[in-house]
C-alpha positions in Angstrom: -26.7 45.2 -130.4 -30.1 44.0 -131.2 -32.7 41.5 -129.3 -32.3 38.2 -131.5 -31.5 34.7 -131.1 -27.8 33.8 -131.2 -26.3 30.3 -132.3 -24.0 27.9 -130.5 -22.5 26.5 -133.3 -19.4 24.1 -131.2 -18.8 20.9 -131.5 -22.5 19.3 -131.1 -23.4 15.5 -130.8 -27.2 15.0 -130.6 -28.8 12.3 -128.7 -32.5 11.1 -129.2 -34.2 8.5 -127.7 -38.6 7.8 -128.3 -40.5 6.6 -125.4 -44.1 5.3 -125.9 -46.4 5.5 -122.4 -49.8 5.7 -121.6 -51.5 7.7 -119.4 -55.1 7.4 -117.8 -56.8 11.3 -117.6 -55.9 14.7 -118.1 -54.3 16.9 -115.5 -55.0 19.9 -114.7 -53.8 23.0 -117.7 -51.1 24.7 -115.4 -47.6 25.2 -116.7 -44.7 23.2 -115.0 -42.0 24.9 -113.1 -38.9 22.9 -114.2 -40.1 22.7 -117.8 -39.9 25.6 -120.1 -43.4 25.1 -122.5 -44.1 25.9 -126.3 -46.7 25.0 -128.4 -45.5 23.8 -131.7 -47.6 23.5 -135.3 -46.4 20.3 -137.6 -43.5 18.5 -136.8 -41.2 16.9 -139.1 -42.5 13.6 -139.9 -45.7 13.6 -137.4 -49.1 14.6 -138.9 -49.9 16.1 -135.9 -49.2 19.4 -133.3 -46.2 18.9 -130.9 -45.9 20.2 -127.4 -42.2 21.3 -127.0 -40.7 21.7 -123.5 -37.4 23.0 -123.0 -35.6 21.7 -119.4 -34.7 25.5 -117.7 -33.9 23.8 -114.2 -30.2 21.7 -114.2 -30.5 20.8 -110.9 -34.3 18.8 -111.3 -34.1 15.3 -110.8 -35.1 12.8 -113.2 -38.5 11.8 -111.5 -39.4 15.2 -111.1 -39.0 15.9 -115.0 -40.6 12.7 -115.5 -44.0 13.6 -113.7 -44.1 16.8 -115.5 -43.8 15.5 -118.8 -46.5 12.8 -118.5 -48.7 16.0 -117.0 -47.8 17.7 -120.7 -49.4 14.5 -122.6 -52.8 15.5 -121.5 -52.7 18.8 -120.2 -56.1 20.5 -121.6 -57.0 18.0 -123.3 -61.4 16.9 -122.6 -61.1 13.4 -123.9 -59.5 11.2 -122.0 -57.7 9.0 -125.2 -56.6 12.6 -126.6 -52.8 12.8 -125.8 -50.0 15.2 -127.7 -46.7 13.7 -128.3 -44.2 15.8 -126.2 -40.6 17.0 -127.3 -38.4 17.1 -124.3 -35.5 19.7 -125.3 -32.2 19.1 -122.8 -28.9 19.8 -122.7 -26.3 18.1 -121.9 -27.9 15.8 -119.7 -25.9 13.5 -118.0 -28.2 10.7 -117.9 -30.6 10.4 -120.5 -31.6 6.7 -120.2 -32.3 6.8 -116.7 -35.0 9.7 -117.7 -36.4 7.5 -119.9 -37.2 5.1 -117.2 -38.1 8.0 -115.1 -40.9 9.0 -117.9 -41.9 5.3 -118.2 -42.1 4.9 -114.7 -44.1 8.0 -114.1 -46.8 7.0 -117.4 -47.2 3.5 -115.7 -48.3 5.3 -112.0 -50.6 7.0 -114.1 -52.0 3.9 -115.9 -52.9 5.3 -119.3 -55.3 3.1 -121.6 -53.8 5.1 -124.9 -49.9 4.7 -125.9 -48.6 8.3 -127.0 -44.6 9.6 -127.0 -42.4 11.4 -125.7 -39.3 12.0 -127.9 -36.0 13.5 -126.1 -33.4 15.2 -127.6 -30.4 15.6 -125.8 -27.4 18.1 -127.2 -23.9 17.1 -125.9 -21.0 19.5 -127.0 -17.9 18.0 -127.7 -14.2 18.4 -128.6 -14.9 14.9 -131.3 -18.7 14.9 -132.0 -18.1 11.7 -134.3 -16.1 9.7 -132.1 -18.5 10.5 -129.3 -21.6 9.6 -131.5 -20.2 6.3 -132.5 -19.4 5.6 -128.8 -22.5 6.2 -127.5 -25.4 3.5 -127.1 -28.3 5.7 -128.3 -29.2 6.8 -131.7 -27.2 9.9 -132.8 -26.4 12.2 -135.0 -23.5 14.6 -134.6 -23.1 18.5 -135.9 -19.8 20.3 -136.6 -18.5 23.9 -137.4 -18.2 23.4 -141.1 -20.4 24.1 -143.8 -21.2 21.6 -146.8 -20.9 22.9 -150.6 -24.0 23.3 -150.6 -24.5 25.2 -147.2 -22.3 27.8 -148.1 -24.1 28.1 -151.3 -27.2 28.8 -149.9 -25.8 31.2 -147.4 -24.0 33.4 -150.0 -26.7 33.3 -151.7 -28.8 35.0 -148.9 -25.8 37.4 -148.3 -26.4 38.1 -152.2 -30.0 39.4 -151.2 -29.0 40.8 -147.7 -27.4 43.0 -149.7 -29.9 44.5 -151.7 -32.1 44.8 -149.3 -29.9 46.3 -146.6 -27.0 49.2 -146.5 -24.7 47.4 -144.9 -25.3 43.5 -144.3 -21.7 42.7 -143.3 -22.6 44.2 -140.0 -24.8 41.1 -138.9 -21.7 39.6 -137.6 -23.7 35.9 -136.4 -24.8 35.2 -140.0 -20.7 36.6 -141.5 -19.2 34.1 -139.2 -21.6 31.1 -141.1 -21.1 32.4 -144.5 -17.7 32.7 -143.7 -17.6 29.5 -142.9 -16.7 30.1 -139.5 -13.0 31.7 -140.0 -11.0 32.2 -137.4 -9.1 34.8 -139.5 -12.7 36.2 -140.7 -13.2 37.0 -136.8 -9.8 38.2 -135.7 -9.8 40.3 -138.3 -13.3 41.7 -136.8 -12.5 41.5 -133.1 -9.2 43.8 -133.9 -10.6 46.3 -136.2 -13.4 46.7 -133.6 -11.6 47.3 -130.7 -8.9 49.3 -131.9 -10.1 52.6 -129.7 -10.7 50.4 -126.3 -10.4 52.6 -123.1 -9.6 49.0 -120.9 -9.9 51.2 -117.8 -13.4 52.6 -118.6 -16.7 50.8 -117.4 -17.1 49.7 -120.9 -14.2 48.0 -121.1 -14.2 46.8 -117.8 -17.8 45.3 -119.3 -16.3 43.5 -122.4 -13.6 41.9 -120.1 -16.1 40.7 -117.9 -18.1 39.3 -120.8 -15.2 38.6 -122.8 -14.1 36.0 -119.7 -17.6 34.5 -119.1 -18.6 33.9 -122.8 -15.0 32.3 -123.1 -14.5 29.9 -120.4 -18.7 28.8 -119.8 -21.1 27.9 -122.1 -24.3 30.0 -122.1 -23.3 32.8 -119.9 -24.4 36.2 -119.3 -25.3 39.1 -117.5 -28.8 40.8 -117.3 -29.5 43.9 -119.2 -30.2 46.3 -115.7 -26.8 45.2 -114.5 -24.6 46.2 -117.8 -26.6 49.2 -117.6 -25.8 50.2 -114.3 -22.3 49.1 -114.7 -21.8 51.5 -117.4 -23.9 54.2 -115.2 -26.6 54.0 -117.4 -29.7 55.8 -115.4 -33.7 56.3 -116.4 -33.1 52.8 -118.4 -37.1 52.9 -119.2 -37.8 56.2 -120.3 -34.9 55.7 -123.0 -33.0 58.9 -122.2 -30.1 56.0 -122.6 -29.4 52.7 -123.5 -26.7 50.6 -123.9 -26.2 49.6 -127.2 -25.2 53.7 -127.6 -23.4 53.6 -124.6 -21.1 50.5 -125.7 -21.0 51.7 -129.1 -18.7 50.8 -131.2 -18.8 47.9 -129.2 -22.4 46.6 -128.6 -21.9 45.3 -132.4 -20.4 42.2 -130.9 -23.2 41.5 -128.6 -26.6 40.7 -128.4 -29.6 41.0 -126.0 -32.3 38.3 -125.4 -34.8 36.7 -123.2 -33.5 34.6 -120.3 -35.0 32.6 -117.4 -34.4 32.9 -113.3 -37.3 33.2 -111.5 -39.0 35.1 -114.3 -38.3 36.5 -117.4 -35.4 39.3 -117.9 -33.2 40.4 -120.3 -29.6 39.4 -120.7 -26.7 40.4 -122.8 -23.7 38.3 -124.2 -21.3 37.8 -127.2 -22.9 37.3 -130.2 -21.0 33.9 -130.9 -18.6 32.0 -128.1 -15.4 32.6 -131.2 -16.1 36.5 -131.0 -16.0 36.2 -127.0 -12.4 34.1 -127.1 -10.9 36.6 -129.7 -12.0 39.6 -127.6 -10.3 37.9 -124.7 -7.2 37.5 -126.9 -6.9 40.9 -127.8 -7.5 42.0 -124.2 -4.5 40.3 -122.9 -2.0 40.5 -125.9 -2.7 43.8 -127.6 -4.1 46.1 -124.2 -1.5 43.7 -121.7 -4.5 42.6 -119.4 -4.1 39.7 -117.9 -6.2 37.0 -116.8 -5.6 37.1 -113.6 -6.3 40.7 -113.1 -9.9 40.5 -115.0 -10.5 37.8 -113.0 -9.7 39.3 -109.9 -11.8 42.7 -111.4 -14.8 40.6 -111.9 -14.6 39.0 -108.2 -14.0 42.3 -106.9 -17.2 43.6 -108.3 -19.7 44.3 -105.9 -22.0 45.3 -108.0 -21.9 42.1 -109.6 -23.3 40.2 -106.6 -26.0 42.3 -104.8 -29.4 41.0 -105.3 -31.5 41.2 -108.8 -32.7 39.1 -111.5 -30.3 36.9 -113.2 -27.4 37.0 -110.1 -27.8 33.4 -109.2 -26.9 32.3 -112.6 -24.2 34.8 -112.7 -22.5 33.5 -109.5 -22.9 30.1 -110.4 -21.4 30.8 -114.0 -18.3 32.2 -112.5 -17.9 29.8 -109.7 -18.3 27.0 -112.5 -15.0 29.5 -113.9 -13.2 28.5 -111.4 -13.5 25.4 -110.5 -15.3 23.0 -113.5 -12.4 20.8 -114.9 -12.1 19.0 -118.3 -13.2 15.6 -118.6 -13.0 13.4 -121.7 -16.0 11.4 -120.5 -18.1 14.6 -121.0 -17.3 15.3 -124.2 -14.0 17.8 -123.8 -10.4 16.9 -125.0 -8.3 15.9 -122.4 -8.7 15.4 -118.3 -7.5 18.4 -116.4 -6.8 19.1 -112.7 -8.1 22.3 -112.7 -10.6 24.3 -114.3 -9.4 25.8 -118.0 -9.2 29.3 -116.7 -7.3 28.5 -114.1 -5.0 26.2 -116.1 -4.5 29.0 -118.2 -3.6 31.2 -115.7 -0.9 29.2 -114.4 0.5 28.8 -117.6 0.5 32.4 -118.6 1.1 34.2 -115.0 2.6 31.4 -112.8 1.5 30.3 -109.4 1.2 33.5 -107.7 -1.0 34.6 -109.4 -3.6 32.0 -109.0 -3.0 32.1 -105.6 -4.2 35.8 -105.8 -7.3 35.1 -107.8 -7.7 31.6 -105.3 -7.3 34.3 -102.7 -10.5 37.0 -104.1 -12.4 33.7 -104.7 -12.3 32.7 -101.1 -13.0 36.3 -100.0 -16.1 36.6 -102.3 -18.0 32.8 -101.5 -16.6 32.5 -98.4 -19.7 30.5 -97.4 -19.0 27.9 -99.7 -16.1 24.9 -100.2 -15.5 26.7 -103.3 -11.9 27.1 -103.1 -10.7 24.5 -101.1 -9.8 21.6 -102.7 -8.1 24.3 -105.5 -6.0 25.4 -102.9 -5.2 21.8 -101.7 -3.9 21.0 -104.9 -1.7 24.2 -105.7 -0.4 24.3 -102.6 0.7 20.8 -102.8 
């Protein structure tokens, strides 16, 4: 397990939309708290730098975003007619035109004397990508997981240097899946030799489960570095006496760390791809006989998993998104369910009981919330 950026290489339709507005002077240089900043060199097809914002916050509202991004147009800038086009980075965002409208109504408070742009790019994952893009009323272009003739050209032929340069290059597994064209059998075949020796009663494998059902069932997830390591029982984290890439190993070859955002900045851990996750899960409950019910249940049962530190608000609002975030066709996913996937799942697999028992845990753990509620409503019914 190495610090690295992973893909997300599902079903991908890609929204963009330009706005021109005008602003009047510059604000002043501080960074904005719902907005996620980089400073970019040459854009594609602009002869000049690009500021690039990336939305962290989900919950902002429209106007909010809005009078941020018009504060990136001239943020630093001494002349008052100097402006940087700004690249607005969301995802899945349910309501790009209004933003627009937002940004334009935010520019024209401002009253700018010099037209610059703002170009959003919105990535919307989905079951049809190209039915989706031809549906939709802004420009598009849709991405899928399957590599043209001459994509898989150029990645063999950077597997054909990969491998003189290092012993053994079949081990980057993220880059395998792509030059394998991303084969299910190619990462079966991984996910079984791997796992092979799993102790599912260990804190290891108690980990992978955990991670195994996150990574599966919602997009993005993860689970900071200093709680996998004291999971595990990792202590003395900092002075290196142990880490957990040795800890998980075999293992940690499926994951990867990286940067992530709450409040600061911390380090996470997750699958290295969302098929390597759903494969794990696979041979968790067929070939070790755990089922998903009972790593559900493990994972709600987790105190650890819910005392304070960085990254837990994410974490509890990944797994309550678990358990209650159903399919909808007008976002993108395959059909319209009543219940969440993992849920659906469960009931199909373990029967009503079961869900009742994880329902149960659920209840037990958010007890402050309405979580559970209207679940119970409708399986009781």
């Amino acid at each position: 397990m190495e610090e690295r950026h992973g893909e997300d290489t599902g079903g991908i339709h890609l929204l963009k939309t330009d706005v021109a507005i005008r602003e009047k002077r510059p604000e002043s240089p501080t960074c904005p708290s719902v907005l996620s900043y980089k400073s970019m060199g040459q854009p594609i097809n602009m002869g000049i730098g690009t500021r690039c914002a990336v939305l962290k916050n989900l919950t902002a509202q429209n106007s909010e975003i809005a009078v941020q991004v018009t504060h990136l147009l001239t943020c630093g800038k001494e002349k008052q007619s100097n402006c940087t086009p700004v690249l607005l980075l969301v995802d899945n965002w349910d309501d790009v035109e209004d933003l627009q409208r937002c940004i334009l109504s935010a520019a024209n408070e401002k009253k700018k004397t010099d037209t610059v742009m703002v170009i959003i790019l919105n990535c919307e994952r989905s079951q049809d990508p190209a039915e989706r893009s031809r549906n939709s009323r802004l420009d598009g272009v849709f991405i899928i997981n399957k590599l043209s003739n001459k994509e898989q050209r150029f990645f063999q032929g950077k597997l054909d240097e990969l491998t003189v340069q290092h012993e053994k290059p079949e081990t980057f597994y993220a880059f395998m899946i792509m030059t394998n064209n991303f084969s299910e059998k190619y990462i079966e075949n991984l996910v079984q030799n791997t796992l092979k020796d799993l102790d599912t009663s260990a804190k290891v494998g108690q980990l992978l489960s955990f991670l195994s059902l996150l990574n599966t069932y919602v997009n993005g997830s993860h689970m900071s570095l200093s709680l996998c390591e004291e999971f595990v029982g990792i202590r003395n984290a900092l002075w290196r006496k142990e880490n957990l890439e040795d800890k998980m190993n075999p293992y940690s070859a499926l994951l990867i760390r990286f940067n992530a955002e709450e409040h600061g900045t911390y380090q996470a851990v997750r699958f290295l791809h969302p098929m390597i996750a759903s494969n794990c899960l696979k041979v968790l409950t067929k070939n070790y006989k755990l089922p998903l019910g009972e790593i559900t249940i493990n994972l709600l049962h987790c105190n650890l998993l819910y005392k304070s530190g960085m990254g837990k608000d994410i974490l509890v609002q990944n797994i309550q998104s678990m358990l209650i975030t159903r399919q909808k066709k007008e976002l993108g996913d395959d059909k319209d369910t009543l219940f969440s996937p993992l849920i659906e799942h469960i009931q199909t697999e373990e029967g009503t009981s079961q869900i009742k028992e994880v329902l149960v845990k659920a209840s037990q753990r958010f007890e402050k919330t309405q979580l559970c509620h209207r679940l119970w409503h409708g399986i009781s019914t």
